[in-house]
N, C-alpha and C positions, 0 to 999 in steps of 0.2 A: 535411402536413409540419410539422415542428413545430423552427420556426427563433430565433434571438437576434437576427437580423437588425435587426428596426424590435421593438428592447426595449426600448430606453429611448425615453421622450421626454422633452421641456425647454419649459417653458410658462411665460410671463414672467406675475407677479401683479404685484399692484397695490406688496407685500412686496419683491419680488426678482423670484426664480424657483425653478423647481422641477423635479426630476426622480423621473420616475416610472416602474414599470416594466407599467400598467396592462394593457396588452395581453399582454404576457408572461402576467402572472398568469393571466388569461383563460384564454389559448392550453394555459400547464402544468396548471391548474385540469380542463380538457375533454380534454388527451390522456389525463391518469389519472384518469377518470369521479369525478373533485372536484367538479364545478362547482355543486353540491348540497349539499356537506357544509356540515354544522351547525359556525359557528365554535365557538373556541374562546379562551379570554383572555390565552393565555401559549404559546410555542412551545415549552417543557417542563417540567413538573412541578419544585415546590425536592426534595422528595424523590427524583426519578430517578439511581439509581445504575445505569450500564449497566457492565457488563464482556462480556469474551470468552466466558464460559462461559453464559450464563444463557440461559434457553431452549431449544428445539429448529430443528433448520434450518428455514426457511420454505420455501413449497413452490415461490416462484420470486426467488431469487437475483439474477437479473438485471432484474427489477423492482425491487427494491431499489437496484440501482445505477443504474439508468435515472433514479427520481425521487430521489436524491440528487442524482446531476450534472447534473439541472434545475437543482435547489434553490441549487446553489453562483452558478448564474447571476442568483443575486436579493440575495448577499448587498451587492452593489456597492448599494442604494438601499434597504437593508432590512439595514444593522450589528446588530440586534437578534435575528436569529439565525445572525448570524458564529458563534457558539459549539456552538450544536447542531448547526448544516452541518458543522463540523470533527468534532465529537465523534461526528455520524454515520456521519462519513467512515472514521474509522477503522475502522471493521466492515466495509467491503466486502469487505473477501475471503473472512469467512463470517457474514456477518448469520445472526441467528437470529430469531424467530419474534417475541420481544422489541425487537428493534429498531426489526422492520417495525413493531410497536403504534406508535414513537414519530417514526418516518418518515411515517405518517400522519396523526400529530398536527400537525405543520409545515405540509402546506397547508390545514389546516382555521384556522388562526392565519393564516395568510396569506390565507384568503380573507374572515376578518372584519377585515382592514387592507390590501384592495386597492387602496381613493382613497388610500392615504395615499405618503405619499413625501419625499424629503428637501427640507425647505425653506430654500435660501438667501437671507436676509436680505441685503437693498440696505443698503448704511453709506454716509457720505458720506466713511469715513477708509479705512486697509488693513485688510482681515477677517487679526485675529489667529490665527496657525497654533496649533493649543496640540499638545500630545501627551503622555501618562499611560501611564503601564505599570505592571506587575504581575507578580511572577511565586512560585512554590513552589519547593521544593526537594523531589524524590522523593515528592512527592505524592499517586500514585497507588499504592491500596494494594493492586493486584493484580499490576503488574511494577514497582513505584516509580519510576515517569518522571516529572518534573516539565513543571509546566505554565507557560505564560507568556502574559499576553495586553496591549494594548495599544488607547488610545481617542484618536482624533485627530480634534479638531475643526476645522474652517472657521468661525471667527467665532463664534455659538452653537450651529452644527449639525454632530449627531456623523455623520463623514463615512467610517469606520472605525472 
């Protein structure tokens, strides 16, 4: 069974502390036969343009949305591929054959950044809230929707 239950832990360093999603990783790693795969150094390509039409359907669908709405459960201790979870997201309702390439790129990235996890820094004052956004205007050049996105940190560490 393949649960969120005991995803996160919290591990006090010598620093702060820290949250990780180690076992998760693991666990989603071994239910879609990853556990093996050869990392990779970036969770997507700067050249990846995905649209709606590219590709052919894959031959299972619901695999695709299976290890997506894993993936959405790592973005809470892993903000660095908030953007590709999202951008993946939006194909589920007919991924194509393309997609799945880049859905499998994700835990190949995430299993060469498994130890890693969000470190909060001990201060001896208040961890400053900061928050950064961004956004376009009709951006996209296939239905021209615009994009927005948004980086908020705790102290030094990007927490979203």
């Amino acid at each position: 069974m393949f649960t969120t239950s005991s995803a996160w832990k919290s591990s006090h360093t010598t620093f702060g502390f820290m949250l990780s999603q180690h076992k998760y990783i693991n666990d989603l790693l071994t239910r879609f036969q990853m556990h093996e795969a050869r990392p990779t150094p970036t969770p997507l390509t700067s050249t990846t343009r995905l649209t709606l039409s590219t590709g052919t359907q894959p031959a299972d669908a619901t695999l695709y949305r299976q290890v997506v709405g894993a993936l959405q459960y790592l973005v809470t201790t892993f903000p660095d591929v908030s953007f590709v979870v999202n951008k993946l997201s939006q194909y589920m309702h007919a991924p194509t054959n393309e997609h799945w390439q880049h859905v499998k790129r994700l835990p190949r990235y995430i299993a060469g950044t498994r130890t890693v996890g969000l470190q909060i820094r001990r201060q001896s004052t208040p961890l400053p809230l900061r928050v950064f956004s961004d956004s376009n205007l009709a951006g996209d050049l296939e239905d021209r929707t615009s994009t927005s996105g948004f980086l908020i940190y705790l102290g030094d560490t990007l927490v979203s």
